[in-house]
N, C-alpha and C positions, 0 to 999 in steps of 0.2 A: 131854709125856709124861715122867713120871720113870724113870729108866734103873733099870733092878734094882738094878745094883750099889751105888745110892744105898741099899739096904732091908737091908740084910746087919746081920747083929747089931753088925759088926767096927765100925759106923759110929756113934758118940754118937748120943743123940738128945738133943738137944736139947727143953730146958722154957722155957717164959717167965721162970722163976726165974733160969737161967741167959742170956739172950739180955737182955743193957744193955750198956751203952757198955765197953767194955774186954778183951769177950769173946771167947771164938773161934768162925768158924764152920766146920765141920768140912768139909772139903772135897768136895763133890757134881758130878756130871757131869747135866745135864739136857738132856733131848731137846726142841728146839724144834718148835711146831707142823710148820715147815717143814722136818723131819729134822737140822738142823744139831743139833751136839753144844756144847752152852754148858758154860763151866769156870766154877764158884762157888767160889770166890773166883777173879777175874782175876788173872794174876800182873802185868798192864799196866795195867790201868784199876782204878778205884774202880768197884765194882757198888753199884746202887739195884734191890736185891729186893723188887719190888712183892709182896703175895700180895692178890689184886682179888676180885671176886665173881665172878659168871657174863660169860660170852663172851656181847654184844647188852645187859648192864645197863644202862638209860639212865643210870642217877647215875655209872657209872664210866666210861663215855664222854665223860661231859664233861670227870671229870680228864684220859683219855686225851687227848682233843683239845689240853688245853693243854699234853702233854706233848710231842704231835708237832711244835705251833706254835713249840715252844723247840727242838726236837730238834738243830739246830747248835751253839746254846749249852752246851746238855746236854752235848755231844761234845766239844766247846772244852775244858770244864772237869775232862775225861777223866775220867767217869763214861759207865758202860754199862749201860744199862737193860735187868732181865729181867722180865719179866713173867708171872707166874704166875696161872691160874685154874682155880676147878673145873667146866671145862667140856672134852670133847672135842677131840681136835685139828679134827674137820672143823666144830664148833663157831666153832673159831675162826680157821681159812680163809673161813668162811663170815660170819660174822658185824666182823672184825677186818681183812680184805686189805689196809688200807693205813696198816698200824702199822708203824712202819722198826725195831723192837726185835725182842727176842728175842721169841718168847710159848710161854709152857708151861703143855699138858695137864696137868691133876690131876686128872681127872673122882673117883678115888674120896678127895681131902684128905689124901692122904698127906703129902703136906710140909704143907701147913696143921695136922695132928695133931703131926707130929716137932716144927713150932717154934712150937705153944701157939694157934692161930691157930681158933677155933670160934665155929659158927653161936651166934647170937643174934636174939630176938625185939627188942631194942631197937636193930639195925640200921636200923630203920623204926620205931620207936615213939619216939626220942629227937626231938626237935623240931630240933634243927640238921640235920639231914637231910633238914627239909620239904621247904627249899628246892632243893636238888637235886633232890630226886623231883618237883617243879614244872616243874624247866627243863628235867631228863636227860628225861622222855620226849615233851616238845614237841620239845627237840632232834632224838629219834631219830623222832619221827613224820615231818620232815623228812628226816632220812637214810633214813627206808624208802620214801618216795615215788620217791627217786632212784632205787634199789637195790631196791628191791621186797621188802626184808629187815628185818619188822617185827621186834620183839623176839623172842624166844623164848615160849610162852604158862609151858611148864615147862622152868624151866632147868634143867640138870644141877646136881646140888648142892643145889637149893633157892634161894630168894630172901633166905634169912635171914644170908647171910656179913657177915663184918667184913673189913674191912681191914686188912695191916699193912704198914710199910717196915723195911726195914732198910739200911743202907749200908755196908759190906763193904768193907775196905782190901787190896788185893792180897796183901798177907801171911795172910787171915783174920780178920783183927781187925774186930768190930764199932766202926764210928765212932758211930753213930744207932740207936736202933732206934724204931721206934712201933707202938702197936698200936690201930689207929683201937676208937673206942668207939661210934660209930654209921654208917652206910653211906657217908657222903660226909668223914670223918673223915681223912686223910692230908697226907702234906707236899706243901705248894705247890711250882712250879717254886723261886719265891726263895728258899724254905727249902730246900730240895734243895739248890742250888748254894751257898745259905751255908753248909750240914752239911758238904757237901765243902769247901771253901775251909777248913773249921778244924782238915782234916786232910791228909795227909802233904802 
């Protein structure tokens, strides 16, 4: 959920014109699914500001998953993962319970709006993305058998989101930023940990 006080005029908003490597990102307080209060920019860690698609996506589950499989390494490299989607907090209790990150509510795209981040038809019509939509819902037809938690049939937000990253230097300063161009479009764990390693 994002906190109000992120929405205040007082607060830049940010454009994709503005959001490349050298930039600032203007300090926000975000409400995690689980009530905790996340600080953007960490004044400790380097933050990797996920903005993902719906809570239950099969194609962002599977990046999820190999985000959890690193998640020590990730931690080593003192980066802290928040993860942002346009889906309900109980979306993502429901759908997400055993992601060890931050995860934050945007059912209505408010921060996807502030940092340039909008639906597209070629989120699914780009062919790099087949592949994912091939394996993310074999994948999660297997995690709903377990869990009895098939996808969502209508997600919050729609099916059509893009992805983007950004990585965040405890001072604010943009290290990375990307902004995927079709649904399974973002940085890998090794590209992650290399973006960090080239900064502070």
């Amino acid at each position: 959920m994002i906190a109000p006080s992120d929405l205040t005029d007082e607060v830049p908003v940010l454009t994709p014109r503005c959001l490349r490597p050298g930039g600032r990102f203007a300090y926000r307080e975000l409400i995690a699914a689980s009530g905790e209060t996340t600080a953007v920019p960490d004044p400790d860690r380097i933050v990797h500001l996920q903005l993902r698609r719906f809570a239950g996506c099969p194609i962002c589950n599977l990046h999820l998953h190999s985000l959890v499989r690193a998640a020590d390494e990730i931690e080593a490299a003192g980066i802290r993962e928040v993860i942002v989607f346009h889906s309900t907090p109980e979306e993502l209790r429901r759908y997400a319970p055993e992601v060890p990150f931050a995860l934050i509510a945007d059912p209505r795209r408010r921060l996807y709006r502030d940092l340039g981040v909008e639906p597209s038809p070629r989120s699914l019509l780009d062919p790099r993305a087949w592949g994912a939509m091939l394996r993310g819902p074999l994948a999660a037809l297997g995690a709903a058998l377990r869990r009895s938690s098939p996808p969502p049939p209508s997600p919050t937000g729609g099916r059509l989101g893009l992805p983007a990253d950004l990585l965040i230097a405890p001072d604010g300063r943009l290290l990375a930023v990307k902004y995927g161009h079709h649904a399974y479009d973002q940085w890998s764990v090794g590209e992650l940990l290399r973006l960090a390693g080239d900064g502070p």
